[in-house]
N, C-alpha and C positions, 0 to 999 in steps of 0.2 A: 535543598531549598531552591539550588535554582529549575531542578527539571519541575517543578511546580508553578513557579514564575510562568517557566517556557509555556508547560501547559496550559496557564490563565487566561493567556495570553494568545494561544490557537483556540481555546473554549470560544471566547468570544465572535471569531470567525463563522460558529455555527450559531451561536446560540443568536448576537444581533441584538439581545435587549439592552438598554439602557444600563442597569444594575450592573450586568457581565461587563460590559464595555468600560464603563468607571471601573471597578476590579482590573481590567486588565491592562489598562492604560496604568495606573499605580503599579502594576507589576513588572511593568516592561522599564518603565525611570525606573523603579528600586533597580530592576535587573542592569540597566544602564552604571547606577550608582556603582555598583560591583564591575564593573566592567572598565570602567575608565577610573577605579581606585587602584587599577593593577591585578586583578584575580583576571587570570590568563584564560581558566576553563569560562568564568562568567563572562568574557568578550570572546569569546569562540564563538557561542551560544548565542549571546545577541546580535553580533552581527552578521552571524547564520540569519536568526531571526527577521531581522532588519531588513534582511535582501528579501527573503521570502515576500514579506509586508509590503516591499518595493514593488517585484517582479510580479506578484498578482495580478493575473490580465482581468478580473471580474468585475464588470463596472458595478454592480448592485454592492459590491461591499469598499468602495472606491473611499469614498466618506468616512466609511467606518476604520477604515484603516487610516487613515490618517489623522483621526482622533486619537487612536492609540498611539501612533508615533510622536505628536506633537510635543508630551512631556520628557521622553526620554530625547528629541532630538533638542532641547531646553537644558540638559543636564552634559551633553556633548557639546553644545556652542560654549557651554561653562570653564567647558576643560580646552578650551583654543586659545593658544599663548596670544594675549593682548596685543596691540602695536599701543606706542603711545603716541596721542593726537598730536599731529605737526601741521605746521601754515599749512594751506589749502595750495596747492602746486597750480598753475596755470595747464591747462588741457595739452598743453604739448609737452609739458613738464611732466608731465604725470605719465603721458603717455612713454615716456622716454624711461621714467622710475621705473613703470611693468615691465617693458623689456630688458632690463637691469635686472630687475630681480628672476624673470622667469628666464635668464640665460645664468645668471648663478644656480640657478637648480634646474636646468636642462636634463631630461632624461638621456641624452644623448651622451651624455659623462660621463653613467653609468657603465661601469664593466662592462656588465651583457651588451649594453648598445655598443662597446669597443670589440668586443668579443665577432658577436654576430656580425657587426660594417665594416669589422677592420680586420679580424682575426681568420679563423680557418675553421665557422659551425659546423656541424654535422645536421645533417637530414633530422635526428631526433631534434637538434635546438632548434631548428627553425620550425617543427612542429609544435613543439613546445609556445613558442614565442607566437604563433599563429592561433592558437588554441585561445592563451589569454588574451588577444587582441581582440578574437571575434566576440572575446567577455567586454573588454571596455568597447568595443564599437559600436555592437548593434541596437543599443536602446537609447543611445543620443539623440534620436526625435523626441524619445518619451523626454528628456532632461529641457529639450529647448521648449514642447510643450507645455510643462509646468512652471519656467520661467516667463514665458509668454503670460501663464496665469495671473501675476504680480506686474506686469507692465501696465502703465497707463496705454491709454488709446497712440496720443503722440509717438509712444517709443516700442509699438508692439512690430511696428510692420519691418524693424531691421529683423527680429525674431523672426517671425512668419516666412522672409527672404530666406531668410538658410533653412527651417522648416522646408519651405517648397523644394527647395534642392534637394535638401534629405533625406526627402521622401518619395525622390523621380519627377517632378513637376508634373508634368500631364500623364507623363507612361510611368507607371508603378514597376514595370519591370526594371526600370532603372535607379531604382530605390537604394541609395547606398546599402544599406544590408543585407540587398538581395545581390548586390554587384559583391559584395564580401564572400556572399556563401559559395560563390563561384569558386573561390580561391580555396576557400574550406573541402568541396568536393573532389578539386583537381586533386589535394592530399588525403582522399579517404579520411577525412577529420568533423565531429561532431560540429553540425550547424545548426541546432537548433533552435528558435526563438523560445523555449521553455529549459533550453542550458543551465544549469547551475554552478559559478563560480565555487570549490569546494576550499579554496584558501583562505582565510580569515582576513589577510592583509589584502586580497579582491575584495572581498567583501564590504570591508571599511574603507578601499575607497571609492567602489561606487556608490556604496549608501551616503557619505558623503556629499557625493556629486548631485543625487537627489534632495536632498537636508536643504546645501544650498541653492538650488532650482529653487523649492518651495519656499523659501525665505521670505518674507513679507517685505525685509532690509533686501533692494538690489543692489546691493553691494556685494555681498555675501555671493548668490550667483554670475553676477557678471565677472567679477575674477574669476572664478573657476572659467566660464564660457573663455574670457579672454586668453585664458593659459593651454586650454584646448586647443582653439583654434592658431594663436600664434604659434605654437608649436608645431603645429601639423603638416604644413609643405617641407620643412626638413626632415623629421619623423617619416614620411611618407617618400619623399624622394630616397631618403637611404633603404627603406625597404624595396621598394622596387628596381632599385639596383642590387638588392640582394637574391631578389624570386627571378633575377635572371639571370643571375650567377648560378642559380640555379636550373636553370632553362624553363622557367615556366613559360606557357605560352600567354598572348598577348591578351586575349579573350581572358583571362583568370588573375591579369595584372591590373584590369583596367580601374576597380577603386582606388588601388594604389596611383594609378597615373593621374585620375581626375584628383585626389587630394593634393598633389604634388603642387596646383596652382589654383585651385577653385577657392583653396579657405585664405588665400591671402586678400580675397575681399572680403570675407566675411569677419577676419580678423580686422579689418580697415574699419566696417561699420562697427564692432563690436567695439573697439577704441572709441570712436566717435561715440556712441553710446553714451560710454562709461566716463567721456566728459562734460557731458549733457545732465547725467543722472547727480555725480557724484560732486555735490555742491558744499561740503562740509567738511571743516576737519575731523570729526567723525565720521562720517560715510567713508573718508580715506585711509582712515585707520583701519575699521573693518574692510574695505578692497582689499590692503595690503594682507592683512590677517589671515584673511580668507586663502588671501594666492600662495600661502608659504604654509598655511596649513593644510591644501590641499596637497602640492607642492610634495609634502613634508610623506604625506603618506601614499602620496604614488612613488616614491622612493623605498617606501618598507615592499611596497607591492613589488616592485623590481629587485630587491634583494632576494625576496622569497622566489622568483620566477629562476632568479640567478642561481639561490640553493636547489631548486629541482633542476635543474638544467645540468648541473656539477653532481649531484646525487646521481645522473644518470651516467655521467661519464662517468662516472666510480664504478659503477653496477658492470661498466663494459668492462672495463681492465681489472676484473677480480675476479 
């Protein structure tokens, strides 16, 4: 049943009518239903799916893909542990919460990140850990574009500022993901903008990261943007004190060094944002929701990076 779902669900891709479309938008929630009730092969499959659906560069079937997503990303916000509504925190208060909470689930914790910043990696982890990076890095225009969709006029132009950055402001050659693939090349390692995450836990959480972009609720997105970016000059500074530990040269370091201080204003305006936006004690329940679910499964993503990293050191010593 479900490689039928699956199938419903690409028909529509070609086919484009109305009829198909409804069928396979039912088929992909049903598939979702299966997928977040705990059937392990049926969230394999769909968050394969998912990304496919995501990473599609076709603008003619832009719309149409998104129709099909809408009911099963409805059946995923379903299965996101609640917060429950508390007084409305004052903008500085609040701001103070999110770093509270996203330095209790800092990736930085994590093993691997103890392993690789502090430990003794081998040339395979850091390829490893390079590989899944250039997956979470290079379609974060695409993430702050679709959030920018759901902004009012008033609060588009913090978006659009990191946009512009993101994207090399005037010279396109300086386009963060094209400053990444530098890094990718110096290690003989796939850079491609049509790459395919094949780990399930990549999968769900950048399908995720887009769910909440298109959120209608900015709530939902701006957590996730905030946990990004405040993250990033630590995450980025340890790395680039690692690729010189490895002797990378300067030329193949340089996204690493501009994140190291560039997203600490982006994380300033994105704060500022998100006490602008979030004017409810519901709107702050879902913030928080959002950032500990996101949170929750870039955590499973570094687990799994961490088991092939250790899979590999096995493979050497046997």
């Amino acid at each position: 049943m479900i490689a039928i779902l699956e199938a419903n669900v690409r028909a529509a891709l070609r086919d484009r009518s109305p009829a198909v479309a409804a069928d396979a938008a039912n088929a992909l929630a049903r598939l979702a239903r299966l997928a977040f009730a705990g059937d392990a092969y049926a969230a394999a499959v769909y968050h394969g799916l998912v990304w496919d659906l995501h990473a599609d560069p076709d603008p003619r079937t832009y719309a149409l893909r998104r129709f099909l997503l809408e009911p099963a990303y409805a059946v995923e916000e379903a299965h996101v542990p609640p917060v429950a509504p508390e007084p409305l925190l004052a903008p500085e208060a609040l701001l103070a919460r999110l770093h509270a909470e996203q330095n209790q689930r800092n990736g930085l914790l994590h093993p691997m990140s103890a392993h690789l910043f502090h430990g003794q990696p081998s040339l395979a982890d850091l390829k490893i850990y390079l590989r899944h990076h250039w997956h979470r890095s290079r379609l974060f225009y695409r993430e702050l574009t679709e959030l920018a969709l759901s902004c009012p006029l008033s609060h588009a132009s913090v978006l659009h500022r990191n946009l512009y950055d993101e994207t090399g402001g005037e010279d396109g050659s300086q386009a963060h993901p094209v400053l990444l693939q530098r890094l990718l090349r110096h290690f003989d390692l796939p850079h491609g903008f049509a790459d395919r995450p094949e780990l399930p836990e990549a999968q769900a959480y950048l399908n995720n990261r887009i769910r909440c972009a298109r959120h209608p609720d900015l709530a939902w997105g701006l957590a996730v943007l905030f946990s990004l970016e405040a993250g990033t000059p630590a995450t980025h500074g340890n790395i680039h004190a690692l690729l010189q530990r490895f002797g990378v040269p300067d030329d193949a370091r340089e996204f690493h060094r501009i994140h190291m201080s560039a997203d600490v204003e982006h994380a300033r305006e994105t704060a500022e944002l998100i006490g602008a936006v979030i004017t409810s004690p519901a709107d702050q329940a879902i913030l928080f929701a959002s950032l500990r679910y996101h949170r929750a499964l870039g955590q499973r993503y570094f687990d799994a990076i961490w088991r092939e990293m250790q899979a590999t050191h096995d493979d050497r010593h046997r």
